[in-house]
Structures are given as structure tokens and as C-alpha cells.
C-alpha positions as CSV (number, residue, x, y, z in Angstrom):
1,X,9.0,-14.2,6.4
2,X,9.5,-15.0,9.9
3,X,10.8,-12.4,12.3
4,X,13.3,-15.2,14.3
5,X,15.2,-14.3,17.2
6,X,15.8,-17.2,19.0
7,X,19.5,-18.1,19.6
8,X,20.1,-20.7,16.9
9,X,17.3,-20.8,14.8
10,X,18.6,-18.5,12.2
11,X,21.7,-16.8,11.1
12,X,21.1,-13.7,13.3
13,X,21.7,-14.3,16.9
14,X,23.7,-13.5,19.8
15,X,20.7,-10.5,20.5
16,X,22.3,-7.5,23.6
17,X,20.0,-5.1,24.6
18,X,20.7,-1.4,25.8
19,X,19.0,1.6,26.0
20,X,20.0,5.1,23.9
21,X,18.1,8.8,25.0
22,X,18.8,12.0,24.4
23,X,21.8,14.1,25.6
24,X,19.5,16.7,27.7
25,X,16.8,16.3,30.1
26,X,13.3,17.2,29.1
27,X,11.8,20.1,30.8
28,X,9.1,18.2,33.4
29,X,5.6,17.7,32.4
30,X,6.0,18.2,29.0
31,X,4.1,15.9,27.3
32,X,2.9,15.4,23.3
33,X,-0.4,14.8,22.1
34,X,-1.2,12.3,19.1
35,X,-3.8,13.6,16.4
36,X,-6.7,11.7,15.1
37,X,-4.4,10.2,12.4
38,X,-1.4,9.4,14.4
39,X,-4.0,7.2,16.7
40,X,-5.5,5.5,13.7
41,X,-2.1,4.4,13.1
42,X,-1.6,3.1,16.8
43,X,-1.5,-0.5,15.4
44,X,0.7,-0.3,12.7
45,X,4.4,-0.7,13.0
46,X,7.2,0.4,10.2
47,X,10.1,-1.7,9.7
48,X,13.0,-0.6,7.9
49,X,16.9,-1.8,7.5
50,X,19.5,-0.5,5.7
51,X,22.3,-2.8,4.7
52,X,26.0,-1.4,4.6
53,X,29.3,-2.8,2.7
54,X,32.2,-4.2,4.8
55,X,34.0,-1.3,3.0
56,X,31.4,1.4,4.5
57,X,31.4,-0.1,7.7
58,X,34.0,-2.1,9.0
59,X,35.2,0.3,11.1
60,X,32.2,1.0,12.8
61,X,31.6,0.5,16.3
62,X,28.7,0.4,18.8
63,X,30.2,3.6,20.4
64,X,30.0,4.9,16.4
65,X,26.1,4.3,15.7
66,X,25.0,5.4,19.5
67,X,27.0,8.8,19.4
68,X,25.1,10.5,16.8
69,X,21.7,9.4,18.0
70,X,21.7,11.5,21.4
71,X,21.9,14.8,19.1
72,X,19.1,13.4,16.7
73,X,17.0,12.6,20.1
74,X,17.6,16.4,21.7
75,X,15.9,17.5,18.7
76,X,12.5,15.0,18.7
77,X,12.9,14.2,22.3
78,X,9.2,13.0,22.5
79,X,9.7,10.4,20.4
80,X,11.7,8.6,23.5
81,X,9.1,8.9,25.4
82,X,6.4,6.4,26.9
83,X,2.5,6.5,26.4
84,X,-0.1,7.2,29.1
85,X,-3.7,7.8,28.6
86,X,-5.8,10.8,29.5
87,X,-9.0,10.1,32.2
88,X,-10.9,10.0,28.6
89,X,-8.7,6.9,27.9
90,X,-7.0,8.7,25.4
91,X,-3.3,8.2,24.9
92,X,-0.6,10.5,25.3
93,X,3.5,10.8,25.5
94,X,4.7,11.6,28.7
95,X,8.4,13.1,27.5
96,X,10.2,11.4,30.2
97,X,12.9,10.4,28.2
98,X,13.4,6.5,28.8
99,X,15.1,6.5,25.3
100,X,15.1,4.1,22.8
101,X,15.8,0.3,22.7
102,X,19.1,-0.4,21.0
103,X,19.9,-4.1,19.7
104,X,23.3,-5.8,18.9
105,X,23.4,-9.0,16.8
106,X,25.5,-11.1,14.5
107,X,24.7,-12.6,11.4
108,X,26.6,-15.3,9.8
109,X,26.6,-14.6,5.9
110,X,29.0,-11.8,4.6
111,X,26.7,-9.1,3.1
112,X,27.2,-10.4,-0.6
113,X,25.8,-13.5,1.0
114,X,22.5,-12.0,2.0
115,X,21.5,-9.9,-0.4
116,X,21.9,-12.9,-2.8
117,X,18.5,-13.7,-2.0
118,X,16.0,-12.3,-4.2
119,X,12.8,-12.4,-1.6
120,X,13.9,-9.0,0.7
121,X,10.8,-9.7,3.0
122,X,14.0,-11.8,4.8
123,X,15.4,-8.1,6.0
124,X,12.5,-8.1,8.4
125,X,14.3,-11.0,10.5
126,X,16.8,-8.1,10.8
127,X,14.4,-6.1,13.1
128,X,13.2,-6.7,16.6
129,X,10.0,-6.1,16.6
130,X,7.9,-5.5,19.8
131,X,4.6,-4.0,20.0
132,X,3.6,-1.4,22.6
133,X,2.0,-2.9,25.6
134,X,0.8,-4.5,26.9
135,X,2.7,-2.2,29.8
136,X,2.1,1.5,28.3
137,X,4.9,2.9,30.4
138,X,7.5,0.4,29.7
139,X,7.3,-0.2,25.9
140,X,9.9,1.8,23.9
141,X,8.1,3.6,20.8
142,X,11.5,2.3,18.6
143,X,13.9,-0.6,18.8
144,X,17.2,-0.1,16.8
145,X,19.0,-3.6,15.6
146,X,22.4,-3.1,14.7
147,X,23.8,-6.4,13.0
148,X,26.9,-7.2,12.2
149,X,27.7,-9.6,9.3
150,X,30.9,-11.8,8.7
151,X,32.6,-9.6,6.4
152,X,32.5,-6.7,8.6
153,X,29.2,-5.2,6.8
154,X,26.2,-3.7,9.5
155,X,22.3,-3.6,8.9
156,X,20.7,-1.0,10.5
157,X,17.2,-2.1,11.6
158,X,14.0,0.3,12.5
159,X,11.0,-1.3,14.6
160,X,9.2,2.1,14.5
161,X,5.7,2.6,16.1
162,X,4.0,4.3,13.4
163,X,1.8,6.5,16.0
164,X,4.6,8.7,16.0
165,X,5.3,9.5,12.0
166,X,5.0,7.8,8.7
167,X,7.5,6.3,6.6
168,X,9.1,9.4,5.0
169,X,9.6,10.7,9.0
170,X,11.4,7.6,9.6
171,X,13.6,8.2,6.4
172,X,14.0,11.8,7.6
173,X,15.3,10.7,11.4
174,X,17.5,8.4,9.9
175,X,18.9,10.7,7.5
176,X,19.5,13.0,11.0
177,X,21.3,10.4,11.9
178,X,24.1,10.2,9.0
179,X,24.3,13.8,8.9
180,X,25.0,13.6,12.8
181,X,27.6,11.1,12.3
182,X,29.4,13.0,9.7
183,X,30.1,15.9,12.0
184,X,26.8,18.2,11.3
185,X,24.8,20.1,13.3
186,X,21.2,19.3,12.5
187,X,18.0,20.8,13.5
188,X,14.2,19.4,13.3
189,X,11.4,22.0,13.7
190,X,8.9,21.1,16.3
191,X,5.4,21.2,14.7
192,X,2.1,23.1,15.5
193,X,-0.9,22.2,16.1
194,X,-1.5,23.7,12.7
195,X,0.8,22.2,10.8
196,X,-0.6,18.7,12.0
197,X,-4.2,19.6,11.3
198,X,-5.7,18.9,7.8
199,X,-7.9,20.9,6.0
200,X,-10.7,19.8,3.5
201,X,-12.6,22.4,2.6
202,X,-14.7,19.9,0.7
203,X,-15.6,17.1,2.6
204,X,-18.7,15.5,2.8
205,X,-19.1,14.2,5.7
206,X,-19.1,10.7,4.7
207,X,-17.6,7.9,6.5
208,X,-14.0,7.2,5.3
209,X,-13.4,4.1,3.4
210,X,-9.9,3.9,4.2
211,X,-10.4,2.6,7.9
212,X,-12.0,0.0,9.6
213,X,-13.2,0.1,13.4
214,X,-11.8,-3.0,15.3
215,X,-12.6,-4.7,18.6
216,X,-10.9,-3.0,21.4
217,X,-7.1,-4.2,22.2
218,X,-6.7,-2.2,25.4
219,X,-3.1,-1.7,26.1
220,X,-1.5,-4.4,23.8
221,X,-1.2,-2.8,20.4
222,X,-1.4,-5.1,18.1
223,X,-3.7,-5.5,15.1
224,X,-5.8,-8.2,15.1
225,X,-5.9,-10.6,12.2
226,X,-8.5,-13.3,10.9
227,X,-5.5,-15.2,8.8
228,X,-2.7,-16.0,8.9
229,X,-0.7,-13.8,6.9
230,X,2.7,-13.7,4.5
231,X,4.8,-11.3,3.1
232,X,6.7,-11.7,-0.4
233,X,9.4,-9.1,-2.1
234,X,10.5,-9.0,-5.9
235,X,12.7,-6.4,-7.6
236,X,11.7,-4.6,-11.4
237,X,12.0,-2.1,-13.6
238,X,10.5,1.1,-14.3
239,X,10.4,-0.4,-18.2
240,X,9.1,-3.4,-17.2
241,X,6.0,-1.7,-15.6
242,X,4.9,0.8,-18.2
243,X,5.3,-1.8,-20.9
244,X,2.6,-3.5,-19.1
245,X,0.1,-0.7,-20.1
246,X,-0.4,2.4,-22.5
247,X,-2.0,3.7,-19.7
248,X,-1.3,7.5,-19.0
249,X,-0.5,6.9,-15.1
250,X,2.8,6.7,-13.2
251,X,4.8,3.7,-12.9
252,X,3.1,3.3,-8.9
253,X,-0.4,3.7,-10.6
254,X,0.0,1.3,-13.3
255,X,1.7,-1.3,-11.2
256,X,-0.8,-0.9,-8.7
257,X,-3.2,-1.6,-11.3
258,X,-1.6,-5.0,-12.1
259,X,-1.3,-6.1,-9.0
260,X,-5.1,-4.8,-7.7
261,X,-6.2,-6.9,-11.2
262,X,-4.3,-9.9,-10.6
263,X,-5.8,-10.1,-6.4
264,X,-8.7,-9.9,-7.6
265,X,-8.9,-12.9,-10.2
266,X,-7.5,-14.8,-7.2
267,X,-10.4,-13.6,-5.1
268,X,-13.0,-14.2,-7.7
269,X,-14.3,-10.6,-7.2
270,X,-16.9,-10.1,-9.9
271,X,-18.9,-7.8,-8.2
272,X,-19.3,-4.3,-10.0
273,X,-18.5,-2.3,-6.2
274,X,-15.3,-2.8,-4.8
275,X,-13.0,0.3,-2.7
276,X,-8.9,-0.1,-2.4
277,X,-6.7,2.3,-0.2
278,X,-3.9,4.5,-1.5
279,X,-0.8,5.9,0.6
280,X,1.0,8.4,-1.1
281,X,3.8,11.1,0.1
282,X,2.2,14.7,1.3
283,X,2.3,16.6,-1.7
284,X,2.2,19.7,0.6
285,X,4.9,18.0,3.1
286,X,6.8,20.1,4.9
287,X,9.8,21.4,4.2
288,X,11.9,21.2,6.1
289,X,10.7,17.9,6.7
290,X,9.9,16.6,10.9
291,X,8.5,13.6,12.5
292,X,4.8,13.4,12.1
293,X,2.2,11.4,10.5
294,X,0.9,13.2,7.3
295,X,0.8,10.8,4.4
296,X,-2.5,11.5,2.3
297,X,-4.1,8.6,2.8
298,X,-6.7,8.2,-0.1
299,X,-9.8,6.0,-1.3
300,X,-10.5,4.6,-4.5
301,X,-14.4,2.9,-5.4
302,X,-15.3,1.9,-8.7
303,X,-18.2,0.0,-9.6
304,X,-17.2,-2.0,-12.2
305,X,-15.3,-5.6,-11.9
306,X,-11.7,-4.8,-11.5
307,X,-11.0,-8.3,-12.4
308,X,-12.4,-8.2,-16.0
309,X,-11.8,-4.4,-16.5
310,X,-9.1,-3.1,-18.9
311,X,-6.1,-2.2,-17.3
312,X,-6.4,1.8,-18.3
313,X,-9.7,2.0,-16.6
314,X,-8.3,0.4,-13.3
315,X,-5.2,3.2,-13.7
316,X,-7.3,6.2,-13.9
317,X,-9.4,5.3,-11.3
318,X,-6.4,5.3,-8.7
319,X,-5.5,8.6,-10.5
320,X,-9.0,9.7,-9.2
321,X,-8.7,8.8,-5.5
322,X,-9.6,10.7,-2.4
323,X,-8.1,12.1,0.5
324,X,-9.9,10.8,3.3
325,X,-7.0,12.2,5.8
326,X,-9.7,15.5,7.1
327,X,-12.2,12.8,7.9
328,X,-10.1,10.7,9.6
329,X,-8.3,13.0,12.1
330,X,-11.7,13.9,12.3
331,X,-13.9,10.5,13.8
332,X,-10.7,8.5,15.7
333,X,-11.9,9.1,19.0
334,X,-10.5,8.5,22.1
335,X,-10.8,5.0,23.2
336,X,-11.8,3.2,19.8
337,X,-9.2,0.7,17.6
338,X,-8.8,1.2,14.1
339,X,-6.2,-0.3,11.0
340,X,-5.6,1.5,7.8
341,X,-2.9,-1.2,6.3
342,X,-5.1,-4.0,5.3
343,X,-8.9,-2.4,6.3
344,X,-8.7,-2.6,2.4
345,X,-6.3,-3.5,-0.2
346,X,-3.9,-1.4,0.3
347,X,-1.5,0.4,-2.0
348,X,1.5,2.3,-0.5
349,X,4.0,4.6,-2.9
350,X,7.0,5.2,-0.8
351,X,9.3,5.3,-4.5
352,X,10.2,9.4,-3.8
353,X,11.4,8.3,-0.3
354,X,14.9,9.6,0.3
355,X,16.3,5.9,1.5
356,X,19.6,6.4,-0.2
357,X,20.5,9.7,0.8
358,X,21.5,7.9,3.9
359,X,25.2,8.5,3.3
360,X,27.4,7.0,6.1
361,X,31.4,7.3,5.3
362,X,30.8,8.6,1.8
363,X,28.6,5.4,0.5
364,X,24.9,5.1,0.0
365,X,23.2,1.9,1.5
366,X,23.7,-1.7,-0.6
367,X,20.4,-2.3,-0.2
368,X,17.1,-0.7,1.4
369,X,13.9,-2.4,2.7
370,X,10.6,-0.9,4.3
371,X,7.3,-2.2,5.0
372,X,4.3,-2.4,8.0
373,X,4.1,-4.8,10.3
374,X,0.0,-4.7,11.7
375,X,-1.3,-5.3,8.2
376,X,-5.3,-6.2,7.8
377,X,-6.9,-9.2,6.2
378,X,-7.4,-7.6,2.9
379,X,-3.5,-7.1,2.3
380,X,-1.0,-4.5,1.0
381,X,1.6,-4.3,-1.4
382,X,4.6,-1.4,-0.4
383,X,6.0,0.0,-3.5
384,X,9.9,1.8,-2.5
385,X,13.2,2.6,-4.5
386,X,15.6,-0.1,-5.4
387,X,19.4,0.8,-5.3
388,X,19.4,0.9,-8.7
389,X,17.2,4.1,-9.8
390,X,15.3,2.7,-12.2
391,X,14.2,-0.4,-10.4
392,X,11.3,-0.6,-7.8
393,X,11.0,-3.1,-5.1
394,X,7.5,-4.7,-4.5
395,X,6.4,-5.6,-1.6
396,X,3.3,-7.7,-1.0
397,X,1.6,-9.1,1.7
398,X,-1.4,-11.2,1.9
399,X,-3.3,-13.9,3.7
400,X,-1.2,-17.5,3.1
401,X,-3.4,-19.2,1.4
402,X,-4.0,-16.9,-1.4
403,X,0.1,-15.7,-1.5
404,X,0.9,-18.5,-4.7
405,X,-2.3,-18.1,-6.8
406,X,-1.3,-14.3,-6.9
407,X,2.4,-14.8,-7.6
408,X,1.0,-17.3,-10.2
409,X,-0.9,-14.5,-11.7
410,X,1.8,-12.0,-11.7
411,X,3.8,-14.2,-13.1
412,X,1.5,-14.7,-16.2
413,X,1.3,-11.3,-16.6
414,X,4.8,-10.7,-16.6
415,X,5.7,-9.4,-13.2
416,X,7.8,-12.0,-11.9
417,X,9.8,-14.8,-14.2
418,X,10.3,-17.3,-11.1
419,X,7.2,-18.5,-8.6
420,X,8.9,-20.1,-5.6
């Protein structure tokens, strides 16, 4: 789905830009320094919008959404800041406070309108996405997009550099937010350096699977790509998954399962070796929760041919994956490029992500949508809540030319009933 936001070419437009920072001033020279994960990350961006009723949000004024983000910003002031790099070349935030970018637009279609479409990879166009760079010290680590539809409904869109923190951070400053707005006082810790190590008391020292080294960008951060590549959403059940399979893994392994089987038909991957990513929530996340990058990113090799395999083999085997998160904080060095999303398949489970405890006005979301922008040739499908709790939405996102023959195959296997 397109990201358009050019005047006329879509029903978003009318795009204002402004800037939003925190309340109080930064003590001078402080600065905050990225781990080895956060840099492997550098290329990867997080988009998220959440979709609110006429009824929630009628009344709502720019003056409304900008208020509570100066107290959410005193408390993670860094993440207004702007990168630098060290004489090593390695990147930093100077805390200078520039703020954040904040975006008004319109949209056209009442909110019943839009959500009327089945595909919610169309959310993204509700975003304004800019990389970092190719100017360090100009480019914003987060754009907000605040979009108002006919009826009097508002998106709240996140272009979020995911450097700075993983998906359940971005649900957790969001959720600041609300809390903000109704009145609260709200505190984020700061981490230490401890609590943004990882420890792996086992490791082997081997290489991890889960990144790939690519060429240098410099200053422009954005992920290079060999294809061209599309993204397509579907909604289902937590029924219709695990009647897919009598295997004994969650709903997110089983469906990841499906999906890694289907891909791989449509790749003609016969060969007994193959190696798939995982991204799954910290199961020793803080609490309470901050802004950092700590997802266990894990890595799953099998030697058998995923494409003819029984589906219960393909299920315990992502039961059985690896954190490679030690070895990667580990070997990102200073200067060199890396992607996670897309170095390999690429599985993400954000389904215990808190989305809908964004309450604003006494009212959960309508409708909730997250996934990465910087994804690698091999693809990744974003698993997240649906509004309804026991529906998932699906997220995939693939090279063009191989996006139908996998909805084909999906839909053959029961996934999806329609292949558009």
C-alpha cells in the first residue's frame, strides 16, 4: 500500500507541519547512547495508527492531542532528540530537545467509511513517514499524523524510528499519552545500562542468524531492497487458526507455521536447510515498562523441507527457537549496517501488545494497526490484536511478484476466503 501524501492523490491531504517538545529544558550535554541492538534496528521504522469514533473524538482539538505530549516528553526527553556520531562513527542522541514532528491532515471518508476496507495495510497512508537522514541533526526520531475524518473521527498516526524502542515501547508511550490526557500524572523510569544489557550465559559464539550485514548507507537510513516490495492485511480468528492444526503450539506459532509453509511452496524451497526469524515480547520485560529495544529476537533452522513437512513439525520447531539478542548487542559495531525485518522470513508476535488500553474519553480505539517500514527481501508477516479479542490481524509483506501466489496458497488452505 502506498504511503501518498501528495495534495490530491488520495483522500488524505491538506498535510501542516509543526513541531511538539518537552515542557522542560534538558540539562546541557546530556546525551543517550544506543546499544548494539537498538543500532541493528537503525533501519527499521514502526508505523502505527489508531483510529477513533466521531463519538470519542469530535471534540478534540489540535490544542487537545499536543497538551499531554509535553508531560509524556519531560519523562523520555531523549527520545526528542537528534543523532550525532562519535569520532568512531558511532551514533548517538545529543538531548537537545528539537521535539517531535507533529502532522495535521484531513481525510474525506467518515471513519465507518474507512474501516470498511478489509486490507488495513491502507492505515499506513495515515502515517508520514520519513527516514532519518540524510541530515543527522535535522531528522526528527518521530512524526505524529493527526487526521481528521468527515464525521468528526481522528487517526492517530506513529512514524517511529525503531533505534529508539520496539513496538511494545511505542504502545507503552502512547498509552502515556492517554493517561496524560485524562488528567494523570505519569512517570517512566530511565533505564540502566544494566537493564539494557542481555545476558546469555549460554551462548556459543556463533554468528547470529537473525541479521544480515548490508552495504553501508551513511547518513540516510534507509534499508536497502533488491525488490520491489508489498504489504497485505487480513483479519481471523483465534478458531480459525487452531482448527488449522492439532499442533500443541499457540495460535502465533501455528499460524506462523501456515504461513512459513505456504511461502515456501511459492518459493519452491525444497531444500532440507532453511533458518526463519522470530520477534516475540520480552518475557522478562520490565515492569514498569520504558522505552527501549528488548524484544527477544530469536532464530529458528531446521533441516528438513518446510514445504512438504507436516504442519506439527513446522510448529515445534518455532517453539524451539533461539535468542540470538546476547549475540547481537554483542557484534553490531560502530560503523557497520544491518536489517533484522526481512534478513529472513520474518515472524513478529505483537498479539499481547496493549493497543487497546489506549483509552481516550472513556472508549478504546475502533481499530488498531502496526507494522515495519525497512523490511528485507525475504519478507515478514506482523501478527497484532484485532478489536475484537478473539480475532488477530495478519500482516504480510513480501516482494510483488510473489504477494498473489501466497495469497493463493493461503487461500487454499483456508486463511483467507477472498484473493483480490
Amino acid at each position: 500500500m502506498g504511503r501518498l501524501q501528495e495534495e490530491g492523490s488520495h483522500p488524505v491531504h491538506g498535510f501542516r507541519l509543526s513541531t511538539v517538545s518537552a515542557s522542560r529544558p534538558t540539562e546541557t550535554g546530556t546525551t543517550h547512547e544506543p546499544t548494539g541492538l537498538d543500532l541493528a534496528m537503525k533501519l527499521h521504522y514502526l508505523q502505527a495508527v489508531y483510529i477513533y469514533s466521531a463519538e470519542t473524538a469530535r471534540d478534540l482539538t489540535v490544542r487537545h492531542v499536543k497538551g499531554p505530549l509535553f508531560s509524556v516528553f519531560d519523562q523520555v526527553p531523549w527520545i526528542t532528540g537528534r543523532f550525532r556520531r562519535h569520532d568512531s562513527g558511532r551514533p548517538y542522541i545529543k538531548c537537545n530537545d528539537c521535539g517531535t514532528r507533529f502532522v495535521e491532515s484531513d481525510c474525506d471518508l467518515t471513519v465507518e467509511e474507512w474501516l470498511r476496507v478489509p486490507d488495513r495495510s491502507i492505515d499506513e497512508s495515515l502515517v508520514y513517514h520519513q527516514p532519518v537522514g540524510p541530515e543527522l541533526a535535522f531528522s526528527p526520531l518521530i512524526y505524529i499524523q493527526m487526521t481528521r475524518f468527515k464525521c468528526g473521527g481522528l487517526a492517530l498516526g506513529f512514524n517511529w524510528a525503531h533505534i529508539i524502542g520496539d513496538p511494545f515501547s511505542l504502545s507503552h508511550f502512547f498509552n502515556l499519552w492517554t493517561r496524560a490526557f485524562a488528567g494523570e500524572k505519569i512517570y517512566c523510569p530511565k533505564t540502566s545500562d544494566l537493564e539494557r544489557s542481555f545476558q546469555n550465559p549460554n551462548s556459543t559464539g556463533k554468528k547470529p542468524d537473525s541479521i544480515k550485514r548490508v552495504n553501508p548507507v551513511g547518513d540516510h537510513w534507509v534499508a536497502p531492497n533488491n525488490f520491489k516490495m508489498t504489504t497485505y492485511s487480513f483479519n481471523l480468528t483465534v478458531n480459525d487458526i487452531k482448527s488449522q492444526s492439532p499442533a500443541n503450539g499457540n495460535e502465533f506459532e501455528i499460524l506462523s507455521g501456515i504461513i512459513w509453509k505456504c511461502i515456501a511452496k511459492v518459493r519452491g524451497e525444497s531444500e532440507p536447510t532453511v533458518t526463519i526469524t522470530v520477534i516475540r515480547s520480552d518475557p522478562n520485560g520490565l515492569n514498569p515498562r520504558a522505552v527501549r529495544n528488548s524484544q527477544m529476537i530469536s532464530s529458528v533452522h531446521v533441516d528438513f523441507s518446510v514445504a512438504d513437512a507436516n504442519l506439527e513439525e513446522i510448529v515445534k520447531s518455532i517453539g524451539d527457537a533461539k535468542d540470538e539478542r546476547f549475540r547481537i548487542d554483542e557484534i553490531v559495531d560502530d560503523v557497520s549496517d544491518f536489517i533484522v525485518y526481512g534478513a529472513k522470513l520474518t515472524f513478529v508476535d505483537l498479539s499481547d501488545v496493549d493497543f487497546y488500553e489506549a483509552v481516550v474519553m472513556g472508549r478504546s480505539p475502533e481499530s488498531v494497526y502496526c507494522n515495519v517500514q525497512g523490511i528485507g527481501d525475504d519478507g515478514a508477516v506482523v501478527v497484532l490484536p484485532a478489536v475484537k479479542k478473539e480475532e488477530r490481524v495478519v500482516t504480510v509483506t513480501l516482494p510483488e511478484e510473489e504477494m498473489e501466489k501466497v495469497k493463493w496458497e493461503m487461500k487454499k488452505c483456508g486463511l483467507i476466503t477472498l484473493v483480490n
